[in-house]
Jmol script that loads the backbone (N, CA, C; Angstrom):
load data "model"
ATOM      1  N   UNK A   1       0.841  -1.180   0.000  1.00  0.00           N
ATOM      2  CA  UNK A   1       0.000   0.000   0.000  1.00  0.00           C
ATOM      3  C   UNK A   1       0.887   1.244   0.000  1.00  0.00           C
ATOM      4  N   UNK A   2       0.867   2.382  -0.711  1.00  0.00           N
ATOM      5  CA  UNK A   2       1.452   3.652  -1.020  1.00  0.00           C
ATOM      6  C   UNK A   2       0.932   4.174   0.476  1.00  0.00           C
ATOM      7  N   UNK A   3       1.877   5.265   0.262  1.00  0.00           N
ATOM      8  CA  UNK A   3       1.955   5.934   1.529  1.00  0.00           C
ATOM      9  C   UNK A   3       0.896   7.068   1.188  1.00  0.00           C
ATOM     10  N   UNK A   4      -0.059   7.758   1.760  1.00  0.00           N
ATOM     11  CA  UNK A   4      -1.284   9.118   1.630  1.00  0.00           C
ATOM     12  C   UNK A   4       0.219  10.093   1.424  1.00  0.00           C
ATOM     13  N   UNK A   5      -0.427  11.079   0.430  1.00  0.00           N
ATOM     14  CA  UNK A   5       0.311  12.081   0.636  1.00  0.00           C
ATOM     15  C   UNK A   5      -0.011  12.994   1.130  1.00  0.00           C
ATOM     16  N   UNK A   6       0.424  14.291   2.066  1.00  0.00           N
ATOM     17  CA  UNK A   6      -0.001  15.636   2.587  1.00  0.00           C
ATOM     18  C   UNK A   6      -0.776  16.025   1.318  1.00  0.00           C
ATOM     19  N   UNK A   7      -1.818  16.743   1.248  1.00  0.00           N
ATOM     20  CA  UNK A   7      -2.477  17.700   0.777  1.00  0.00           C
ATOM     21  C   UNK A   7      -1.679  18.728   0.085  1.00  0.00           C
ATOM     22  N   UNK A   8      -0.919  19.496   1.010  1.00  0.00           N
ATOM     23  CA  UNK A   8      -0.030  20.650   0.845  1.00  0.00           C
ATOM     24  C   UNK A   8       0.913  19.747  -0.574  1.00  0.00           C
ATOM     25  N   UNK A   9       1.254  18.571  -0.293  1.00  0.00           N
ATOM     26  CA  UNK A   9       2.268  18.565  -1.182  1.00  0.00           C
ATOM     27  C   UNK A   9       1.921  18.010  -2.903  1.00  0.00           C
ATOM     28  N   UNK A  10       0.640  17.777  -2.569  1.00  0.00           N
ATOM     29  CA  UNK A  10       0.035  17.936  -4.030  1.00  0.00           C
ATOM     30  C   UNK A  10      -0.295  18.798  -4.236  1.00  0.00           C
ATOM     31  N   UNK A  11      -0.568  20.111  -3.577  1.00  0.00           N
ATOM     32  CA  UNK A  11      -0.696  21.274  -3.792  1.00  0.00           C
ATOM     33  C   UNK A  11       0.404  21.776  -4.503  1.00  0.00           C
ATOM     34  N   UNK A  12       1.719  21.623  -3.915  1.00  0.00           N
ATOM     35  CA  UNK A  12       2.605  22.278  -4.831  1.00  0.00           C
ATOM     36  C   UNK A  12       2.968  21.558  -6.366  1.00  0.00           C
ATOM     37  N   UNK A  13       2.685  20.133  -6.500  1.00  0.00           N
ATOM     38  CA  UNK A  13       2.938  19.680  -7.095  1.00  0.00           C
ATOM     39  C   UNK A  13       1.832  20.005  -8.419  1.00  0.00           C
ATOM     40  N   UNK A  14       0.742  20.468  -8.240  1.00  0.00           N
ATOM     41  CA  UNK A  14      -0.116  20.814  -8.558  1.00  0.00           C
ATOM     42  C   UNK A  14      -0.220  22.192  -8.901  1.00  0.00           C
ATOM     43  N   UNK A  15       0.482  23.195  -7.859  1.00  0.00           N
ATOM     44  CA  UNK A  15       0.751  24.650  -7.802  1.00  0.00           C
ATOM     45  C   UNK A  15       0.995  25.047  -9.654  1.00  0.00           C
ATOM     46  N   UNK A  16       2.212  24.265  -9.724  1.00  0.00           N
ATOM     47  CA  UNK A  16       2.914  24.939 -11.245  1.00  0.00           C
ATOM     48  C   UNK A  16       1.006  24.768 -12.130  1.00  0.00           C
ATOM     49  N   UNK A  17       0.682  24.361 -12.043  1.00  0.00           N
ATOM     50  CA  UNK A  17      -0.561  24.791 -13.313  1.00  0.00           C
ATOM     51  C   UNK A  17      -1.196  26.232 -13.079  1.00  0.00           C
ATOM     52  N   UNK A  18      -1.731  26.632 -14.292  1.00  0.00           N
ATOM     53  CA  UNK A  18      -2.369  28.088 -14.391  1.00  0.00           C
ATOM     54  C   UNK A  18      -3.163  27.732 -13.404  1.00  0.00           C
ATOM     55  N   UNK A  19      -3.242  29.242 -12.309  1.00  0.00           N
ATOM     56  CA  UNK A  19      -4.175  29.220 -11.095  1.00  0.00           C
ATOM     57  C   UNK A  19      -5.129  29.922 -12.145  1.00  0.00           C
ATOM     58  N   UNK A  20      -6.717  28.819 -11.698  1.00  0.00           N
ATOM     59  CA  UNK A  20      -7.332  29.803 -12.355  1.00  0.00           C
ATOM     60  C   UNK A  20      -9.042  28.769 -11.759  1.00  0.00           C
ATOM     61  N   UNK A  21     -10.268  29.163 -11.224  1.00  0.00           N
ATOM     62  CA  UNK A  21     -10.718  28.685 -10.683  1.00  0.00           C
ATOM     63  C   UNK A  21     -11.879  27.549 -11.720  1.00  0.00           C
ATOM     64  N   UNK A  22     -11.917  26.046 -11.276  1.00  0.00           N
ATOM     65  CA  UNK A  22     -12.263  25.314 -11.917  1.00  0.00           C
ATOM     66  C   UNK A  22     -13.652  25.558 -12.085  1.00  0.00           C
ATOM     67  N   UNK A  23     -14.409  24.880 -13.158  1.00  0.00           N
ATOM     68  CA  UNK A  23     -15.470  24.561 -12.947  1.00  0.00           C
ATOM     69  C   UNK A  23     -16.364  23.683 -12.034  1.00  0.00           C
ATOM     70  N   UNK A  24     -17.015  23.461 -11.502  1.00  0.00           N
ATOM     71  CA  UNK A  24     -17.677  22.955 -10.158  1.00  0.00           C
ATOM     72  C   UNK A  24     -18.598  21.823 -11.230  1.00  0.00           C
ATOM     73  N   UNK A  25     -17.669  20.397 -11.373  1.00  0.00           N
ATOM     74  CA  UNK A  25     -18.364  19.352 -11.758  1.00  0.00           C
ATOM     75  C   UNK A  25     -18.762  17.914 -11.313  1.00  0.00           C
ATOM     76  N   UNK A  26     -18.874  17.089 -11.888  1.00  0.00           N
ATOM     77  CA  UNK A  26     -19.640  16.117 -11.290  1.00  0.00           C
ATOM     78  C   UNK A  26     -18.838  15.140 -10.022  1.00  0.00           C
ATOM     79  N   UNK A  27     -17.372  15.460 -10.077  1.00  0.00           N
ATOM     80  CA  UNK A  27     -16.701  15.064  -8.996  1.00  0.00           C
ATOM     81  C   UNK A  27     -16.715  15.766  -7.785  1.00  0.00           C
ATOM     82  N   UNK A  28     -16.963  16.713  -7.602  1.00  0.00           N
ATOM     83  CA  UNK A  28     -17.304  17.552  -7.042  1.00  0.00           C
ATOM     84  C   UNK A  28     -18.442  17.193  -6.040  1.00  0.00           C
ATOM     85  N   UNK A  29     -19.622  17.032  -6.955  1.00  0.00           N
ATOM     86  CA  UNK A  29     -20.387  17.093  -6.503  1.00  0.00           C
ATOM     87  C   UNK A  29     -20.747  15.863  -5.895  1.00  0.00           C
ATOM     88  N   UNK A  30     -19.938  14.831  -6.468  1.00  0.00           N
ATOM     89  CA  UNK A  30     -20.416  13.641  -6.017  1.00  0.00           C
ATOM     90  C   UNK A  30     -19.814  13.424  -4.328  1.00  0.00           C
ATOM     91  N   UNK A  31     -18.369  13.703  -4.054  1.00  0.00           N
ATOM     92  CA  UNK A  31     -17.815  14.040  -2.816  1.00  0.00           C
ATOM     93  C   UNK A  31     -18.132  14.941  -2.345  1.00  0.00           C
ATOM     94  N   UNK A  32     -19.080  16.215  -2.519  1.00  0.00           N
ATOM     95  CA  UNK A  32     -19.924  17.258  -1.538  1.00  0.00           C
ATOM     96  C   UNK A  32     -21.115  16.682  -1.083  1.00  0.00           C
ATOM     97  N   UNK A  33     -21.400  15.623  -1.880  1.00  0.00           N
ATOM     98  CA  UNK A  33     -23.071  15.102  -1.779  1.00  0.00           C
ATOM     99  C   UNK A  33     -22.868  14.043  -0.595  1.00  0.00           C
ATOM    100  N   UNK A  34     -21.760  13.638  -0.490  1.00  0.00           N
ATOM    101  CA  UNK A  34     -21.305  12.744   0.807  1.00  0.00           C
ATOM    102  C   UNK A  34     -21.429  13.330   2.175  1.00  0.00           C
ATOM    103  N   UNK A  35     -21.451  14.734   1.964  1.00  0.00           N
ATOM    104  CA  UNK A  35     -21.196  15.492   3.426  1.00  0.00           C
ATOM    105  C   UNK A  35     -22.568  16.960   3.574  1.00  0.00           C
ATOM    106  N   UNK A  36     -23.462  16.507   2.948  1.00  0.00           N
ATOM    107  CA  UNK A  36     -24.335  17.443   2.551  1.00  0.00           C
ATOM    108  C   UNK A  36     -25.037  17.200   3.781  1.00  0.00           C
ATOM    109  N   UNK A  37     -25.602  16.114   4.638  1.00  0.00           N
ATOM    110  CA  UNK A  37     -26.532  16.068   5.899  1.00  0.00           C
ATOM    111  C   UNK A  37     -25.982  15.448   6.403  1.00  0.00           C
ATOM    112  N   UNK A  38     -24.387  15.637   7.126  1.00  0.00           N
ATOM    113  CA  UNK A  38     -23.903  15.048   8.075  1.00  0.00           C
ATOM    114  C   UNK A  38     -22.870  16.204   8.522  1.00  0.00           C
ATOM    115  N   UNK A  39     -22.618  16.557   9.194  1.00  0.00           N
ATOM    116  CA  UNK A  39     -21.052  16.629  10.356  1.00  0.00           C
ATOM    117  C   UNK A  39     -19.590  16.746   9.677  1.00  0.00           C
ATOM    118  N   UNK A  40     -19.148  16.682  10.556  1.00  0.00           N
ATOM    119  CA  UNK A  40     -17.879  16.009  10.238  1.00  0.00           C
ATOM    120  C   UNK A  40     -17.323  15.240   9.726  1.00  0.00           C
ATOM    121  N   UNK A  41     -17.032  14.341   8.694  1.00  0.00           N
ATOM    122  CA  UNK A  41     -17.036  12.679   8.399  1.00  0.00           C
ATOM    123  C   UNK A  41     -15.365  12.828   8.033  1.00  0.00           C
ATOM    124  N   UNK A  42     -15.499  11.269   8.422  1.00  0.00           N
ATOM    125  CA  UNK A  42     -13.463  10.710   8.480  1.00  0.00           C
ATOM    126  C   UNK A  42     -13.324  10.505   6.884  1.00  0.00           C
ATOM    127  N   UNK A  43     -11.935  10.976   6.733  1.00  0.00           N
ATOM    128  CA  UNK A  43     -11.329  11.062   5.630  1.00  0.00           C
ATOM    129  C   UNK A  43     -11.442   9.549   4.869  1.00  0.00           C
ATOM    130  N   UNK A  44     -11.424   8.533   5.771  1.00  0.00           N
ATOM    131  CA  UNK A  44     -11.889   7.369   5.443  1.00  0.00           C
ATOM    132  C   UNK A  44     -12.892   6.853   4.443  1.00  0.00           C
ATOM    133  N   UNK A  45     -14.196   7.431   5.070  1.00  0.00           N
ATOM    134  CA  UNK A  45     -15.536   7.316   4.545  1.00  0.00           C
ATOM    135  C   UNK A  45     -15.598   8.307   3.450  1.00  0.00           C
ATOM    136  N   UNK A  46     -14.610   8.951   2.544  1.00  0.00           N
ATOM    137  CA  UNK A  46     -14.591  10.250   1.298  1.00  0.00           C
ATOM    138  C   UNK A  46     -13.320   8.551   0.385  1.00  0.00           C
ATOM    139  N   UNK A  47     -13.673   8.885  -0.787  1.00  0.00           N
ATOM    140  CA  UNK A  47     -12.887   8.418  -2.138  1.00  0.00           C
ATOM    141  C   UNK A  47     -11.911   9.349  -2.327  1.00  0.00           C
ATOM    142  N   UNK A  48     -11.025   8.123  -2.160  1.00  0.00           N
ATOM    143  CA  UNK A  48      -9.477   8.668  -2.279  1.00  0.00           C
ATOM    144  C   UNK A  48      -8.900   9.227  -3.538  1.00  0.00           C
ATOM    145  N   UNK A  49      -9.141  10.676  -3.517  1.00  0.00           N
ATOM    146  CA  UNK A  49      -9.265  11.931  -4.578  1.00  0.00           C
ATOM    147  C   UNK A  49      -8.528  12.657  -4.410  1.00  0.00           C
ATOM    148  N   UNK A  50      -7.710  12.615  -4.112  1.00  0.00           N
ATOM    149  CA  UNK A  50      -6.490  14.105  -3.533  1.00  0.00           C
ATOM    150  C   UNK A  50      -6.530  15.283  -4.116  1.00  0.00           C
ATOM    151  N   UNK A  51      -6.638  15.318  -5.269  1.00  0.00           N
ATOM    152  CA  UNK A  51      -6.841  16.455  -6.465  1.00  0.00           C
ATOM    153  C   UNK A  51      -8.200  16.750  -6.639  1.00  0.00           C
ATOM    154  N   UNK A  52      -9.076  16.237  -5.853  1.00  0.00           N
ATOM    155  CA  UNK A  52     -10.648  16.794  -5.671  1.00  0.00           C
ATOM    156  C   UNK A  52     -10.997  16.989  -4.698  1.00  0.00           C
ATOM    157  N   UNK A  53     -10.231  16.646  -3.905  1.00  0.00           N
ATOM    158  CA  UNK A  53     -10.319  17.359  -2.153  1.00  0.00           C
ATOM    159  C   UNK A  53      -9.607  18.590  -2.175  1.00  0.00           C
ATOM    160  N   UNK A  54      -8.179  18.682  -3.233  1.00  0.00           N
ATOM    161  CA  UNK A  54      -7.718  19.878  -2.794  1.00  0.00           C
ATOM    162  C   UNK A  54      -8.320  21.463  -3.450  1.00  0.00           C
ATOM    163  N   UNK A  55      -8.799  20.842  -4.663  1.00  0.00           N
ATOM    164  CA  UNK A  55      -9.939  21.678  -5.112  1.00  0.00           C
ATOM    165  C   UNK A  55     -11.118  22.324  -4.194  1.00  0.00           C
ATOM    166  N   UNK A  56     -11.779  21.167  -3.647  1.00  0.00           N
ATOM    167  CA  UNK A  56     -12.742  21.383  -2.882  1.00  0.00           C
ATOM    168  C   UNK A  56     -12.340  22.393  -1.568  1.00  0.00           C
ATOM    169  N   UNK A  57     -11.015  21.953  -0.811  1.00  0.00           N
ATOM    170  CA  UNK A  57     -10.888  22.896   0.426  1.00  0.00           C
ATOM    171  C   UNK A  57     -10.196  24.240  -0.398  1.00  0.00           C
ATOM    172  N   UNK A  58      -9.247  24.254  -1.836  1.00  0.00           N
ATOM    173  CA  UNK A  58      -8.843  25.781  -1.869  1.00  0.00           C
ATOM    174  C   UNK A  58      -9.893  26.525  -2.000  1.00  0.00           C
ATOM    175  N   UNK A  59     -11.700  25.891  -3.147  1.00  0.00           N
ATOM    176  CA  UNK A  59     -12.520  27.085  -3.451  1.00  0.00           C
ATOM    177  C   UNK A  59     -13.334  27.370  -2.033  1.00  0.00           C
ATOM    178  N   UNK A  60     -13.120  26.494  -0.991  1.00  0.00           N
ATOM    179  CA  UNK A  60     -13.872  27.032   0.220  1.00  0.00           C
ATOM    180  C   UNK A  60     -14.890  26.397   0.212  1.00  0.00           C
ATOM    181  N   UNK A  61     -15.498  25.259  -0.340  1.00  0.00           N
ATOM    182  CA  UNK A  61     -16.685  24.456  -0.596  1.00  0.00           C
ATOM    183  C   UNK A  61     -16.502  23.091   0.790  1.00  0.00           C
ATOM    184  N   UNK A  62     -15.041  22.831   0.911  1.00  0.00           N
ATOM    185  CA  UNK A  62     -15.096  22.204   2.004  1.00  0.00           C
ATOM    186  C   UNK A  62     -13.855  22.725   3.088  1.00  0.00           C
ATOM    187  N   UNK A  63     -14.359  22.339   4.238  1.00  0.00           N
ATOM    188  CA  UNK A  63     -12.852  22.304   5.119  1.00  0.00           C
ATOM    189  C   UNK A  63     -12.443  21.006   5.481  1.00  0.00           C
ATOM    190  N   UNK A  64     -11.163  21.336   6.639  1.00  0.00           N
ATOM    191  CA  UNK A  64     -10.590  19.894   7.231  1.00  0.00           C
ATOM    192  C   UNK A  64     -10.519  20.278   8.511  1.00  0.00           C
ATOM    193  N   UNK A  65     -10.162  19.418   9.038  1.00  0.00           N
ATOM    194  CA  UNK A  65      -9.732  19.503  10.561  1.00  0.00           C
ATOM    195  C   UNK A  65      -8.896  18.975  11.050  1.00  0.00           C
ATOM    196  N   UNK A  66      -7.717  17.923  11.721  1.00  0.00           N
ATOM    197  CA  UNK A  66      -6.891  17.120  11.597  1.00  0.00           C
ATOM    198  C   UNK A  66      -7.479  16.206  13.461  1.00  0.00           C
ATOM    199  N   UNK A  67      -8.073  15.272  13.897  1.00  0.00           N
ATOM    200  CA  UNK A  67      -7.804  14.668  15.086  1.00  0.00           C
ATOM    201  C   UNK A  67      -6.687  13.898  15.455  1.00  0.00           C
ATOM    202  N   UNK A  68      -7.299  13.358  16.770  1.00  0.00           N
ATOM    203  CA  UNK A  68      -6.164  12.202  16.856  1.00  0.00           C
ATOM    204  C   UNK A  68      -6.351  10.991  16.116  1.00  0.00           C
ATOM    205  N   UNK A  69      -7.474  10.630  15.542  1.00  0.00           N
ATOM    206  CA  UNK A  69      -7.197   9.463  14.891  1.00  0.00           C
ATOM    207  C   UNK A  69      -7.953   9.685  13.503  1.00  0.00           C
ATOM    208  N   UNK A  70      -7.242  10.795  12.791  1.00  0.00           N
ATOM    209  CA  UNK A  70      -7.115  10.898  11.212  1.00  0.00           C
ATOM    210  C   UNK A  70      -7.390  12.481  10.850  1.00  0.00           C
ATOM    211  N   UNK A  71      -8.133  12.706   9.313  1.00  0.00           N
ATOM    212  CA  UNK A  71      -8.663  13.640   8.792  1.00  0.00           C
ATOM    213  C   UNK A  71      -9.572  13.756   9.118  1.00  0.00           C
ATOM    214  N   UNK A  72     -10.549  15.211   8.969  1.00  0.00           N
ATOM    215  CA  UNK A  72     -12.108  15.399   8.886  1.00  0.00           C
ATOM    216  C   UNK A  72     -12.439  16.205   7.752  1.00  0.00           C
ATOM    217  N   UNK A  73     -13.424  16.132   6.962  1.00  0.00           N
ATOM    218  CA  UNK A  73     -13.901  16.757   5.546  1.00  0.00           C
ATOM    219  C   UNK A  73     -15.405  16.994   6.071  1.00  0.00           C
ATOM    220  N   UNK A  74     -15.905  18.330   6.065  1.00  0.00           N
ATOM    221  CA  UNK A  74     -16.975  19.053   6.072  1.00  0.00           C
ATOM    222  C   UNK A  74     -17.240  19.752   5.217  1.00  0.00           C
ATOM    223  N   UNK A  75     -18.832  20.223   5.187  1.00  0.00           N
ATOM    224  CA  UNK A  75     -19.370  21.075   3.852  1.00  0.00           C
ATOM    225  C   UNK A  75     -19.299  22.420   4.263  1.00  0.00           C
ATOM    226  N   UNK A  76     -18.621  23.131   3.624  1.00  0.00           N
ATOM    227  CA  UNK A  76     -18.868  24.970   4.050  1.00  0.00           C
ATOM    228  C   UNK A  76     -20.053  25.099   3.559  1.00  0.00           C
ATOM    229  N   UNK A  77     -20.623  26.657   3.490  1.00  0.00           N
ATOM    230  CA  UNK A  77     -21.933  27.240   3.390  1.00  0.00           C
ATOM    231  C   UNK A  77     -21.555  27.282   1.726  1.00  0.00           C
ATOM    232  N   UNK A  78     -20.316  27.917   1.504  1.00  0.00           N
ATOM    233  CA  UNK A  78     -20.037  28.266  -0.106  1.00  0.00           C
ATOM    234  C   UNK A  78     -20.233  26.491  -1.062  1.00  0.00           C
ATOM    235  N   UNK A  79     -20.007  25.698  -0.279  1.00  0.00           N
ATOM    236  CA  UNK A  79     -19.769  24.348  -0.566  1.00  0.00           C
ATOM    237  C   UNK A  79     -21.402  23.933  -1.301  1.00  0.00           C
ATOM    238  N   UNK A  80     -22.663  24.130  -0.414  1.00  0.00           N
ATOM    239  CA  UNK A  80     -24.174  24.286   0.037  1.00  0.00           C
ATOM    240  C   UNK A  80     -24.272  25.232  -0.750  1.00  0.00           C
ATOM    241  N   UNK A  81     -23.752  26.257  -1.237  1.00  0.00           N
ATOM    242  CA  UNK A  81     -24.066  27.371  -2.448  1.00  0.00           C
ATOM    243  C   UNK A  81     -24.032  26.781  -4.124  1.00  0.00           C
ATOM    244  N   UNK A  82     -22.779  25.994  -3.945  1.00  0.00           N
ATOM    245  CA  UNK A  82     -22.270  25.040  -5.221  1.00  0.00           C
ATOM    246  C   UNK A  82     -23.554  24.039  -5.136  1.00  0.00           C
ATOM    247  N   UNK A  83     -23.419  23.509  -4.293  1.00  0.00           N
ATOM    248  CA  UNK A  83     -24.946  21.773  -4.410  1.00  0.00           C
ATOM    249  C   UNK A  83     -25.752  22.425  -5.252  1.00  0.00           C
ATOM    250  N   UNK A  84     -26.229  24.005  -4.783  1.00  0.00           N
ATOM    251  CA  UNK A  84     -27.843  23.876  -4.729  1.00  0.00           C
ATOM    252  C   UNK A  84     -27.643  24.527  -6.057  1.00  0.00           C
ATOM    253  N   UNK A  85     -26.845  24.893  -6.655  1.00  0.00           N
ATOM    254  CA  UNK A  85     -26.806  25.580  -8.175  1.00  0.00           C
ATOM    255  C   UNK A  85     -27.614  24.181  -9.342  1.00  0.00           C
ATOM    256  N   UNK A  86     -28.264  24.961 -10.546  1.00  0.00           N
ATOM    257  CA  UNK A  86     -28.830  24.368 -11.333  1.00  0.00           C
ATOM    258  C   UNK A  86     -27.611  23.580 -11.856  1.00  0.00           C
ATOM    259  N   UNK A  87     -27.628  22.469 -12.485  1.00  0.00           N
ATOM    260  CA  UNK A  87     -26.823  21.904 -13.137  1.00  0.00           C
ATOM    261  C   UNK A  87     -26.618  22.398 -14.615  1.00  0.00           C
TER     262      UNK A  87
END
end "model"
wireframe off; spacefill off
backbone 0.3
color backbone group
């Protein structure tokens, strides 16, 4: 099994592309729709997406949190702004 990588470091690895803000699509939505009437949920219970999580926490649609025993992925309000848009 590969080792998880930091966030941050697919970020940079990721950094060199034109910053420029994505379109809000069906991956998206499918990992926001996971956290739409719940809490907090473990990084566990989210599909291992690194490059759609880091999307998701730079546009502010989700946050993290770090415990003692892992990640946490929640829906921001801007996150709940994206869902409820027409397709």
């Amino acid at each position: 099994m590969e080792a998880e990588h930091p966030l941050e470091t697919i970020g940079q690895d990721i950094g060199h592309q034109e910053r420029r803000r994505p379109f809000f699509n069906q991956h998206h939505r499918q990992m926001l729709d996971l956290l739409r009437d719940r809490d907090w949920v473990s990084s566990l219970k989210l599909a291992d997406h690194p490059g759609t999580k880091l999307v998701l926490l730079r546009n502010g649609w989700m946050e993290r949190r770090s415990t003692g025993e892992g990640l946490e992925y929640r829906l921001t309000e801007a996150g709940l702004t994206e869902l409820s848009r027409p397709r």
